[in-house]
N, C-alpha and C positions, 0 to 999 in steps of 0.2 A: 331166466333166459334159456332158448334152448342150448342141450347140451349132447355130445355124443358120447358116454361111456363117462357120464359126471362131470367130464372136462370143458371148461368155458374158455372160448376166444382168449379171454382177456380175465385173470383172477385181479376182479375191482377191488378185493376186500386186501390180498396183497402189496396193491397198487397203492393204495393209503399208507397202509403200512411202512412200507418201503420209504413212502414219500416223508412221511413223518420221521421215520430214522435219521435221512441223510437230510431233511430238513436245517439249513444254515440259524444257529440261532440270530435273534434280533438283536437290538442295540440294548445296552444296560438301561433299566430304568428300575425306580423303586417300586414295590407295589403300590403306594400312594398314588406315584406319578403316572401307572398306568393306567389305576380307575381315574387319573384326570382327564388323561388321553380319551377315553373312552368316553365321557360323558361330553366332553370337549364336539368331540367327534359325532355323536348326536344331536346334540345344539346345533350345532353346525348345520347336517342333513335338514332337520325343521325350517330353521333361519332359509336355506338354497331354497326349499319350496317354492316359496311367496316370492324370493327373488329370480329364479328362475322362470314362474308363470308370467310374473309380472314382464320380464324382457321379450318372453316368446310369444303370448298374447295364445298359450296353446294352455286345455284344459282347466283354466277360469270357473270355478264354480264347483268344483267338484274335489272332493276328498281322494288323497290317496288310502287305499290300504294296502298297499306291497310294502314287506316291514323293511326296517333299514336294519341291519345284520355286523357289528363290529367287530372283527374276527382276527384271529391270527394265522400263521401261514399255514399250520394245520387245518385249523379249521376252514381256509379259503380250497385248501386243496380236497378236504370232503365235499364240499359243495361243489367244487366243479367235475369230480368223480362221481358224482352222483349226478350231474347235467349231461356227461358225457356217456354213462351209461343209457341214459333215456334216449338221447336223439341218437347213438348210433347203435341200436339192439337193430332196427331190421338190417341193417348191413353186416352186422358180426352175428346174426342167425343164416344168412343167406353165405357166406363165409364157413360159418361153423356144418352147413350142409355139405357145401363142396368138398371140405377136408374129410368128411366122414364118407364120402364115394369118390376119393383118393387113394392112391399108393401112397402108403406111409401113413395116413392118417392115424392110425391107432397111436402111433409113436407119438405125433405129434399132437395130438389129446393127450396125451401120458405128459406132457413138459411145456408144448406151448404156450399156455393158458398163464403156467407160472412165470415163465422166462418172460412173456409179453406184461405181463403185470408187474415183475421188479424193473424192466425196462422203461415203463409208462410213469414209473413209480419215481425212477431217475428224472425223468424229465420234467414233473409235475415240480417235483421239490428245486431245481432250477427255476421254473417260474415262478413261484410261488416266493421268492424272494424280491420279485421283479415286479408287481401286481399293486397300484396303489388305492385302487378300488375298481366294481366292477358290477355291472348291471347284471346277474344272473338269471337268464331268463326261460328254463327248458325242465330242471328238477323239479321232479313231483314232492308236492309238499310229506313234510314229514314233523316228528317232534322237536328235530333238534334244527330241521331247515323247513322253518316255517314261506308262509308263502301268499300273494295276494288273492282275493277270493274268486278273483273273477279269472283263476285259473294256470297262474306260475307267476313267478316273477318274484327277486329279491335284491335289496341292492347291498353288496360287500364294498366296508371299510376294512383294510388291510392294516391295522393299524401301527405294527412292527416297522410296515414299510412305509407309511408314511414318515414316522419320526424316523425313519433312518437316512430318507431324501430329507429333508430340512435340515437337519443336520449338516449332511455332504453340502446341501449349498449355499448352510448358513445364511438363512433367511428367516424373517421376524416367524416365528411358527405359529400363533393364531391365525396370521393370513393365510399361509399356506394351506395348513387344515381347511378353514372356509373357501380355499380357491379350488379345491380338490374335492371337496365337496359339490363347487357348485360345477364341475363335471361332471359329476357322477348322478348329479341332482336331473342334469337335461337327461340325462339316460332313462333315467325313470319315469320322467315327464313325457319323454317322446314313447313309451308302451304304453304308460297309462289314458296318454291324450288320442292314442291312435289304434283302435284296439283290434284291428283287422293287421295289425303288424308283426305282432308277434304270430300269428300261425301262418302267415304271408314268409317269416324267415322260414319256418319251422319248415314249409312247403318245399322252398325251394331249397335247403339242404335235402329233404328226403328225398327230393328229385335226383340231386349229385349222389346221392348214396345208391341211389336203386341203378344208377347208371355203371356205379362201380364192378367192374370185372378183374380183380384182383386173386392170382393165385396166395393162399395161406402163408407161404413159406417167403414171396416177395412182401407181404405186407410186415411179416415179422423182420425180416430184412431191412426193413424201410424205419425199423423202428429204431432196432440195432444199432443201423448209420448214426441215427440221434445220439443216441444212450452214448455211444462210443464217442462220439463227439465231446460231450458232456466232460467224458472220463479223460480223452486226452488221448483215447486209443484208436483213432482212425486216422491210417498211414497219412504224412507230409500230402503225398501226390492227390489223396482222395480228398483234400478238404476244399477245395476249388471245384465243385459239383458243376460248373457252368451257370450260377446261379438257382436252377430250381428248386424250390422249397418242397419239402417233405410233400404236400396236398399235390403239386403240378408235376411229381414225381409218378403220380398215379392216376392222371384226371386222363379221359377220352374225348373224342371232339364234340361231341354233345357237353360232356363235364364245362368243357373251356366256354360254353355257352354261358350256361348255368353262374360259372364261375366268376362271369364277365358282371353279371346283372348284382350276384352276392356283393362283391366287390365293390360296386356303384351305389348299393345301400350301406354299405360297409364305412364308406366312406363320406357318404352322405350324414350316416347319425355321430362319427368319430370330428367330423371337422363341422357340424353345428355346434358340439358339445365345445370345442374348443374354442368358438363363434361367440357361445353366451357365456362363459366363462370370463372370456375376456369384453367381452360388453359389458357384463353386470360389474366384473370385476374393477373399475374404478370407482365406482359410488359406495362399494363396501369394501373393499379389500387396499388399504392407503398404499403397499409396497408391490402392487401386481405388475409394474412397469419391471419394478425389476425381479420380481418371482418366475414373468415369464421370461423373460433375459435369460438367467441361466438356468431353467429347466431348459428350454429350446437348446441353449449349449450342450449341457447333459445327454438332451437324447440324440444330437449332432456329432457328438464324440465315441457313444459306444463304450466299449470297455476292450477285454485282451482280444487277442486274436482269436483265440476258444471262442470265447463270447461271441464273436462278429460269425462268427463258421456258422454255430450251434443256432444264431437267429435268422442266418438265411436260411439253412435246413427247413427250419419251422415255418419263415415267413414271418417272421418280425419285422422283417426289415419293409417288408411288404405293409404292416399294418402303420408302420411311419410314414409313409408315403398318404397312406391314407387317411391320417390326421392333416397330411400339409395339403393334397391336393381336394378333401374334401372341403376344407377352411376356406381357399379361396373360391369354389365355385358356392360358399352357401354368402362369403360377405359379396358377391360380385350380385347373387343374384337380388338379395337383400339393398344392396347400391342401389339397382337397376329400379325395380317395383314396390319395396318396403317390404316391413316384416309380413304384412297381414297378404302381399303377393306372395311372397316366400312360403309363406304357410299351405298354399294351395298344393306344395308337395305330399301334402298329408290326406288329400286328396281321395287317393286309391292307390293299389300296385301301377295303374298306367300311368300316373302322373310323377311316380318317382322319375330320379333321372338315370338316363344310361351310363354305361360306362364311358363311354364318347360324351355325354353331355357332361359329366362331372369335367373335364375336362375342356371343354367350351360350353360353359354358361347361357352364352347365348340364344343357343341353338334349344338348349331347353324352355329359356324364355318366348322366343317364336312360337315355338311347338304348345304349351302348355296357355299361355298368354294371348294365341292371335285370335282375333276376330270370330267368333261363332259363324259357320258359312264359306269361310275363307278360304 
């Protein structure tokens, strides 16, 4: 990455570190119990394949090779440090410019770079407790984070935190693992079946990135708020932000564009996955009536009040919405025309829906569905 006078935006290699230190340990288990976990957990990802093609009627015929990745909180946190540097280099190069034909900029090359790294580093190890698996789709392959051939993409089982949800909600754990699987399974299924998708995201973040006009010293500011959050140290009066999350703290009217269309895919791939999960989920999974019962309670309730601050900063609370209001407009549209209509979203970037359509269903159906001429 570039640098001015050695100093990076953002020290990655601290950011790991960091994360790894203050990293919460897992739940006890033996090491037996863990490689059971873990092979558990593979079986599993295999088994969702066929059950997941089979309900989506997406990708029929074709082998994956994006690997399936069993990891712990550490190691989910190098993977997504290593995603994070990739997709945001041209923004913290064009960043690491301004600060360097700045006032103060020497200074803050001499500290920045650290202080933003053990900050990052805070926050990483916070999620990274929270994460029960996850489609990583942007890190360039490597030895240790392998990757599919046709250009990125790996799927993370969290596996700390899986057993550490079943647990809390005392549920049969074979199901669970296979239920959580087979989310993580459409994930993979919707890059692998759709393959103009993945650089169609990749696009339109670099869009919101290139759009970004951020002084140095606010973006480190913005980060701070979090970090501080996390710790406990940002004043009574300041944890009521007005709602904005960390991203809408610093997006421009073009960004909110951008933003709008992210969001509408966001939500589109977050509440299919939740769609075939619970479709497939009675035929294999015998207690999902009640797995999804009180997961749904779980992510309804939240945790302390830290927790509830620290996830709107980020926009967590954001990405809940987008499980629930994606869910209904993919089962409304699936109602309406069938899965093999539903499918036609996979279409191209014009046939996705908007942000306005996610939210009336309909309207995407008219639109997408009418008459050729019409």
């Amino acid at each position: 990455m570039t640098s001015i006078g050695g100093a990076e935006m953002v020290d990655w290699n601290l950011a790991v570190a960091t994360a790894t230190r203050l990293v919460r340990p897992g739940p006890e288990v033996s090491r037996d119990e863990a490689r059971a976990v873990v092979a558990e957990l593979r079986r599993h990802a295999k088994a969702s394949e066929e059950h997941v093609r089979g309900f989506t009627r997406m990708g029929t015929g074709e082998i994956h090779d994006t690997p399936v990745l069993v990891v712990d909180r550490p190691g989910w946190v190098r993977a997504n440090v290593a995603g994070f540097r990739e997709i945001l280099k041209p923004l913290l190069e064009k960043m690491q410019e301004r600060r360097g034909n700045s006032a103060g900029g020497a200074v803050l090359g001499a500290v920045g770079g650290k202080v933003t790294g053990v900050e990052l580093g805070m926050l990483l190890s916070f999620l990274s407790s929270r994460v029960l698996g996850q489609y990583e789709t942007f890190a360039p392959a490597t030895r240790d984070l392998p990757a599919g051939g046709s250009g990125g993409g790996r799927l993370l089982l969290v596996a700390p935190n899986i057993v550490h949800v079943e647990r809390e909600l005392d549920v049969e754990v074979h199901d669970f693992r296979l239920w959580v699987c087979l989310h993580e399974e459409t994930h993979r299924t919707q890059f692998s079946a759709v393959p103009w998708l993945r650089d169609h995201l990749e696009g339109e973040i670099q869009s919101f990135l290139a759009e970004t006009d951020v002084d140095p010293m606010t973006f480190l500011e913005r980060i701070r708020e979090a970090a501080q959050s996390l710790a406990g140290g940002r004043p009574e009066a300041e944890e009521d932000d007005g709602g904005r999350s960390l991203v809408e703290l610093v997006q421009s009217p073009a960004q909110r564009e951008i933003l709008g269309r992210l969001t509408a895919v966001m939500s589109l791939l977050e509440g299919h996955a939740d769609f075939v999960m619970d479709g497939v989920g009675p035929a294999v999974v015998p207690s999902v009536a009640e797995i999804r019962e009180k997961f749904q309670q779980r992510r309804a309730k939240g945790a302390s009040r830290l927790d509830t601050a620290l996830r709107k900063l980020l926009g967590l609370d954001a990405k809940l919405r987008q499980y629930r209001d994606g869910e209904r407009f993919v089962r409304a549209v699936v109602d309406e025309v069938g899965m093999d209509g539903f499918n036609r979203v996979w279409t191209s970037p014009n046939t996705l829906p908007t942000k306005a359509e996610i939210s009336r269903p309909a309207d995407w159906i008219a639109r997408v569905h009418r008459p050729a001429g019409s």
